[in-house]
C-alpha positions as CSV (number, residue, x, y, z in Angstrom):
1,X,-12.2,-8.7,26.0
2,X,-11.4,-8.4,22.2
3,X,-9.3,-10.8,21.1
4,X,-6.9,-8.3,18.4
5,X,-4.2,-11.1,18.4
6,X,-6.3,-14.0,17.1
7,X,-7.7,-12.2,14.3
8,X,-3.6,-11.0,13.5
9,X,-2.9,-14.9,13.8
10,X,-5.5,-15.8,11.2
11,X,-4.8,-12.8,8.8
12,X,-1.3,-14.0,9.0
13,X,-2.3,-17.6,8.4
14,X,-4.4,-17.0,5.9
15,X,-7.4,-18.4,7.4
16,X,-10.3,-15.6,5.3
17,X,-13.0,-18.1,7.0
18,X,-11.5,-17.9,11.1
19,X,-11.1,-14.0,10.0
20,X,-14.7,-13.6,9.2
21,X,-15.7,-15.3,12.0
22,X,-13.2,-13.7,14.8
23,X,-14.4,-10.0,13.1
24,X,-17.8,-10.8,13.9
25,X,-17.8,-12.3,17.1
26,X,-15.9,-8.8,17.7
27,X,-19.0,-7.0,16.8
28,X,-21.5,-9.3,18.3
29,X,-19.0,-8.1,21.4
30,X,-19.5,-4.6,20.3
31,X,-16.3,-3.9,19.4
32,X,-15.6,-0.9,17.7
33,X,-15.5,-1.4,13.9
34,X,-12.3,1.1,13.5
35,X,-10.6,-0.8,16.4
36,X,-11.3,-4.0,14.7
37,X,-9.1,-3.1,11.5
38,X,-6.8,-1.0,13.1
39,X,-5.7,-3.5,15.8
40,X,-6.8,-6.7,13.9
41,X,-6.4,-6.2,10.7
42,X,-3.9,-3.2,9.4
43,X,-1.7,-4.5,12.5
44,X,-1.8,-8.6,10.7
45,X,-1.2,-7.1,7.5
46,X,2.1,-5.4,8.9
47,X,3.5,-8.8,10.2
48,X,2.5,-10.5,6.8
49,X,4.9,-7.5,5.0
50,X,7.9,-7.8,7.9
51,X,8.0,-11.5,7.0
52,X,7.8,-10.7,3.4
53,X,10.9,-8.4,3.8
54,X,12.6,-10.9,5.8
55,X,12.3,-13.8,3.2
56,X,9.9,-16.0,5.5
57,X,6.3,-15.3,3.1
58,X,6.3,-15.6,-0.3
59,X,3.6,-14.8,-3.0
60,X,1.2,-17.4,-1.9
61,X,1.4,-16.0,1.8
62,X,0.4,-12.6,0.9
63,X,-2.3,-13.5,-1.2
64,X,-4.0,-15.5,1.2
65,X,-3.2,-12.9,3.5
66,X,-4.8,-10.2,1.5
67,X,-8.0,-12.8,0.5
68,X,-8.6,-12.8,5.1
69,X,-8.3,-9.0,4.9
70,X,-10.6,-8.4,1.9
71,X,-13.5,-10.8,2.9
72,X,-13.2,-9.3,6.3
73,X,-13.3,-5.6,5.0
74,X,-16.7,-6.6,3.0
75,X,-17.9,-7.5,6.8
76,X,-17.0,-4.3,8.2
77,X,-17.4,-1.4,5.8
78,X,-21.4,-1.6,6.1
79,X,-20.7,-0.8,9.9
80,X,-17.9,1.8,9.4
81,X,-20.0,5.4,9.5
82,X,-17.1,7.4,8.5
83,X,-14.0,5.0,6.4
84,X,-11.8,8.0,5.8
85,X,-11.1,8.6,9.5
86,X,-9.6,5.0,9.7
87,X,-7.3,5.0,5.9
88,X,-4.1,6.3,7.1
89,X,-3.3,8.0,3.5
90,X,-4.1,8.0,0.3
91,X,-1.3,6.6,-2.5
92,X,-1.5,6.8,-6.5
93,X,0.6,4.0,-7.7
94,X,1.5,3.1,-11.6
95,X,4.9,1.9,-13.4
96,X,5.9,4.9,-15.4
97,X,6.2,5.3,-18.4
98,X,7.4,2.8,-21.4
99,X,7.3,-0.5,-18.9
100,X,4.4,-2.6,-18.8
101,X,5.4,-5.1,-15.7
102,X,2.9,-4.8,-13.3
103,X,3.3,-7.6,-11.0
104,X,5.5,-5.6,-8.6
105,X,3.3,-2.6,-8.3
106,X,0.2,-4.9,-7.8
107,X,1.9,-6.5,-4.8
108,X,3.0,-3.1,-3.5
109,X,-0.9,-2.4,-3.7
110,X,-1.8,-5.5,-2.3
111,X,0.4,-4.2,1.0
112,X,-0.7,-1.2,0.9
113,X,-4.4,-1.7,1.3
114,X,-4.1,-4.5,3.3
115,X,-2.3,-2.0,5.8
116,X,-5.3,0.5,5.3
117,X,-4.2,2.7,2.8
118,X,-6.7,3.4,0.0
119,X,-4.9,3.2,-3.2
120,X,-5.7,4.3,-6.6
121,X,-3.8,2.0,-9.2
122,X,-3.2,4.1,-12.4
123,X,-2.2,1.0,-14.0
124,X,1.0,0.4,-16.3
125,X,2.9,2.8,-19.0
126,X,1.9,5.9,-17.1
127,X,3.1,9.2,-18.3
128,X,4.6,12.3,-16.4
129,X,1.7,13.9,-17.4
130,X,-1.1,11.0,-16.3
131,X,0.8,11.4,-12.2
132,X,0.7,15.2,-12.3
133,X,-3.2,14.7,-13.0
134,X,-3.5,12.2,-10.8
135,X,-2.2,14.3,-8.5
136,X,-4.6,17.0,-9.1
137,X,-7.7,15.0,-9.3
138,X,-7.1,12.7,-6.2
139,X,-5.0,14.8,-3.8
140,X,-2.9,11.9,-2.7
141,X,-0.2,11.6,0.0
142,X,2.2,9.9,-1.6
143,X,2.4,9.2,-5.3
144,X,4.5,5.7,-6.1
145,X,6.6,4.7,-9.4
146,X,7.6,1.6,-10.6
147,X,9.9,0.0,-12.8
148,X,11.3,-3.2,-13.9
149,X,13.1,-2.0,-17.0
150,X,16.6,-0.4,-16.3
151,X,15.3,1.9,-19.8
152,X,12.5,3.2,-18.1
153,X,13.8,4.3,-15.1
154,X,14.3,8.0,-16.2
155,X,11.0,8.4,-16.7
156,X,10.7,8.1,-12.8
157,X,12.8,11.4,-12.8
158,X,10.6,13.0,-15.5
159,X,7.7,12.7,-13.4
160,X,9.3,14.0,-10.5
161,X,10.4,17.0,-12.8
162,X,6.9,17.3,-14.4
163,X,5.3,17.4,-10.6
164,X,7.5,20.4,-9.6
165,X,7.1,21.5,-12.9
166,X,3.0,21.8,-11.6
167,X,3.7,23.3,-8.7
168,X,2.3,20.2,-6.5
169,X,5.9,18.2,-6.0
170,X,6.0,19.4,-1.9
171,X,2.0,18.3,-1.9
172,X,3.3,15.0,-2.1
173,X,6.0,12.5,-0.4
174,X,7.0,10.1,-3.9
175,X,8.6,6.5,-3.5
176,X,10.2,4.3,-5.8
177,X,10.9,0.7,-6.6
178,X,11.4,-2.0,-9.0
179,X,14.4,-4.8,-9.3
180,X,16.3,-2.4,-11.5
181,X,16.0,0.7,-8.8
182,X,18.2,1.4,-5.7
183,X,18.0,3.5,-2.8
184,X,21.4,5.7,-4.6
185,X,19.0,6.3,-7.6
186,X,16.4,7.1,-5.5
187,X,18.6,10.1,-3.7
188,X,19.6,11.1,-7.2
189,X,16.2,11.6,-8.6
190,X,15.2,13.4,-5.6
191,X,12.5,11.1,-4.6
192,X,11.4,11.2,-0.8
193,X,11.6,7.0,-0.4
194,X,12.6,3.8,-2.0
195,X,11.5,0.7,-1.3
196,X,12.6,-2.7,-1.8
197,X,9.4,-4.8,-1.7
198,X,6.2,-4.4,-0.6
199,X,6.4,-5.5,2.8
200,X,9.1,-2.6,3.1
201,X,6.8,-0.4,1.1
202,X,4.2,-0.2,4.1
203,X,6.5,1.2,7.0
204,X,7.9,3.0,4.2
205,X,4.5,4.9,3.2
206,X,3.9,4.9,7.1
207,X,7.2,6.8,8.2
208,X,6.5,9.4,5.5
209,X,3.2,10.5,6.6
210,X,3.6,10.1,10.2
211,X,1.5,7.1,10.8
């Protein structure tokens, strides 16, 4: 029998070596590769954000965290015939634009993947118009905005404008976030979700596609 809950332990002890190892003794097992980071690793990752949320991780936590996850994704992608099936969504992510903090948004993406998410990071200072091609170009599920700057938070509603704008705003669910941003400006903008860190950012982008 698999063991799912000692490779969640490590991940959420930051062990990357006992990671490695517990993944492939699961193969050597024959486990299945999907099961493996479904029930191992997107399911540690999860744990790692709730105790994020809840003030018991900090930084270092989730980097270590992320480090078991990564090394054991570089064990288990040659193995994984079809990755796609396994992501549960696809997120564009930048900090709009004007603001150039990207510490935030990097931890958000940090989450995100670690929970099995592929995200594309469109880095910092994007434009309305850099989303809306985003959008286009990588058909995402949910596009994310952040912000540190209390300034730059209208250009979250710009791009929400430019999206429907396109045509493509009810292709996508959007979330926002930042220190500055609350869940009130959030319902003003007209944006589907806002999250307060990025441990709340995974069952956030999880609730809105259904996964």
């Amino acid at each position: 029998m698999i063991d799912y809950l000692a490779i969640q332990l490590a991940i959420i002890n930051g062990d990357d070596t006992r990671t490695v190892k517990l993944v492939e003794g699961a193969l050597e097992q024959n486990a299945k590769p999907a099961d493996i980071v479904a029930s191992g690793l997107q399911a540690g990752m999860i744990i790692v954000g709730d105790k994020f949320s809840s003030g018991e991780f900090f930084l270092p936590e989730i980097l270590l965290a992320a480090r078991a996850v990564t090394r054991a994704l570089d064990v288990l992608r040659p193995q994984l015939s079809d990755w796609d099936a396994i992501t549960r969504g696809r997120v564009v992510i930048g900090t709009v634009a004007g603001d150039i903090h990207d510490i935030g948004k990097n931890l958000v993406s940090m989450f995100l993947e670690g929970a099995g998410f592929e995200v594309i990071d469109l880095g910092t200072d994007v434009s309305a118009e850099q989303f809306v091609a985003a959008v286009k170009e990588h058909s995402p599920d949910i596009v994310g905005m952040s912000a540190l700057l209390t300034t730059t938070m209208p250009s979250m509603e710009a791009t929400i404008r430019a999206l429907e704008s396109a045509g493509i705003r009810h292709q996508v669910k959007v979330v926002v976030g930042g220190a500055p941003v609350t869940q009130h400006f959030a319902d003003r903008i007209g944006a589907d979700g806002y999250g307060a860190d990025g441990g709340a950012a995974i069952e956030l982008c999880r609730r809105l596609i259904g996964k």
